[in-house]
C-alpha positions in Angstrom: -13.5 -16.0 4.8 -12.4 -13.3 2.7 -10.6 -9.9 4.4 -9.4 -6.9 2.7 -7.4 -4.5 4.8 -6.4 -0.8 2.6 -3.3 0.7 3.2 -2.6 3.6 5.7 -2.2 6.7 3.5 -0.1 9.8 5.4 -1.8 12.9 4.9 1.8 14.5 4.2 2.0 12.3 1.0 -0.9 13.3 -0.1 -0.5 17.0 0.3 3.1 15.9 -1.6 1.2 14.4 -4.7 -1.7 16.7 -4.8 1.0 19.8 -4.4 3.0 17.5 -7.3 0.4 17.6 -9.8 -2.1 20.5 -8.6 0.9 22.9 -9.1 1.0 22.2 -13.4 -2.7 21.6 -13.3 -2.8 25.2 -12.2 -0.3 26.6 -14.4 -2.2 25.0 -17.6 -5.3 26.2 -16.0 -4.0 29.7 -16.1 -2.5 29.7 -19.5 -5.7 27.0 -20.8 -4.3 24.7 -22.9 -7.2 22.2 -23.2 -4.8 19.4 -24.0 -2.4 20.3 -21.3 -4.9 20.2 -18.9 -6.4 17.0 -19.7 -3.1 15.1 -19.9 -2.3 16.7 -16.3 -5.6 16.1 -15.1 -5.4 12.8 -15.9 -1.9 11.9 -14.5 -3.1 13.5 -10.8 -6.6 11.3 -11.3 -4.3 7.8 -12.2 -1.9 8.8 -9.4 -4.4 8.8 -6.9 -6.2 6.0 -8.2 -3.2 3.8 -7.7 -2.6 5.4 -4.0 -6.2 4.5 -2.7 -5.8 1.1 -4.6 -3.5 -0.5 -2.3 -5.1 -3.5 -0.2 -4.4 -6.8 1.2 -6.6 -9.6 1.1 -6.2 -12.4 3.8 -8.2 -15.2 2.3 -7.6 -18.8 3.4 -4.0 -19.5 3.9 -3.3 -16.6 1.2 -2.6 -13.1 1.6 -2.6 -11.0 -1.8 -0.8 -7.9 -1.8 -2.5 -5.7 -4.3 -0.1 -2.7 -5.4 -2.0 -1.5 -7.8 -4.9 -2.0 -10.3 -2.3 -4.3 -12.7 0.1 -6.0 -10.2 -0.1 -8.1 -7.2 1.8 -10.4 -5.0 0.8 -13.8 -3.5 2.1 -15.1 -0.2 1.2 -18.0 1.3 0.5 -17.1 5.1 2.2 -20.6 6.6 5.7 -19.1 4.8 5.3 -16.3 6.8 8.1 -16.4 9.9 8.4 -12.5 11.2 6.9 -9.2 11.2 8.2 -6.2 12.7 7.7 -2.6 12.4 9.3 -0.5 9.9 9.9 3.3 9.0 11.5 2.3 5.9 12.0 4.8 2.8 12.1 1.9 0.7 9.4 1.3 -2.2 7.0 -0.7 -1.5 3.2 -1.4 -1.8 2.5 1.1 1.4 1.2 4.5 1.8 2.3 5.6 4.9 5.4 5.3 6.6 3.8 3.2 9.7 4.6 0.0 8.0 5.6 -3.3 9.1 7.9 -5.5 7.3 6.8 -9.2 7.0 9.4 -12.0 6.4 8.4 -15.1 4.3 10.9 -17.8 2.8 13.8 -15.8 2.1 11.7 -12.6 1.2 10.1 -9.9 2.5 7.7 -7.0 1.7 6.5 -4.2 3.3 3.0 -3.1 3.9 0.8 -0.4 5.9 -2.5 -1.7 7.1 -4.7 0.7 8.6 -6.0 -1.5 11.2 -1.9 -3.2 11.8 -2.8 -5.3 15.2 -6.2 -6.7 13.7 -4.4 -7.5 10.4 -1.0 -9.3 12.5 -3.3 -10.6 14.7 -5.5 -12.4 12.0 -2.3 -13.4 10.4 -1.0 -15.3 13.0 -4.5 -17.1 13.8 -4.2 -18.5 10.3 -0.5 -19.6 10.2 0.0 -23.0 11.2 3.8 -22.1 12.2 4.5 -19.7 14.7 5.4 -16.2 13.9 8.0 -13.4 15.8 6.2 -10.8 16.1 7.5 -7.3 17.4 5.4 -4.2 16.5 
């Protein structure tokens, strides 16, 4: 069974990008510069597109980490030994800053699942080791 979780997305970042790019789409607006416009236009449209695009998919013993239309991230869900909750600053394929950081092998990545305790909980159903959990 296949199940995709989408990131959290703060509203404060996106007030930030909207503010970011709605700011020179505004000013271009003002002064029309069809080409300006377009190019700024379609920077705030590809940014956003890449902010709602973040999901996870928990599918057998897989979980993909989707960061964006071009790039994703495979972990297998039996490497999978902690997760914990985060506020980290650090880059990483989450929109929000409620994120939990999940340790697998001698990596880690950080995500923001808008439902967190159904996404854990489903998580640890599937492993077949046990997992530390502490969010």
């Amino acid at each position: 069974m296949k199940q995709v979780y989408r990131s959290k997305i703060d509203i404060w970042l996106l007030v930030l990008i909207l503010a970011a790019w709605g700011i020179p789409l505004f000013i271009v607006w003002y002064e029309f510069s069809a080409v300006k416009f377009s190019v700024v236009l379609f920077m705030l449209v590809l940014t956003l597109a890449l902010l709602f695009s973040i999901k996870y998919t928990i599918e057998g013993k897989t979980l993909r980490v989707d960061y964006s239309f071009f790039y994703s991230e495979r972990i297998n869900i039996d490497e999978i030994t902690e997760i914990v909750n985060t506020h980290t600053f650090l880059s990483a394929p989450a929109a929000s800053l409620d994120r939990i950081e999940i340790t697998y092998g001698k990596n880690c990545v950080v995500l923001s699942p808008k439902d967190k305790q159904k996404f854990v909980k489903q998580l640890c159903d599937i492993s077949a080791n046990h997992i530390r959990v502490n969010i």
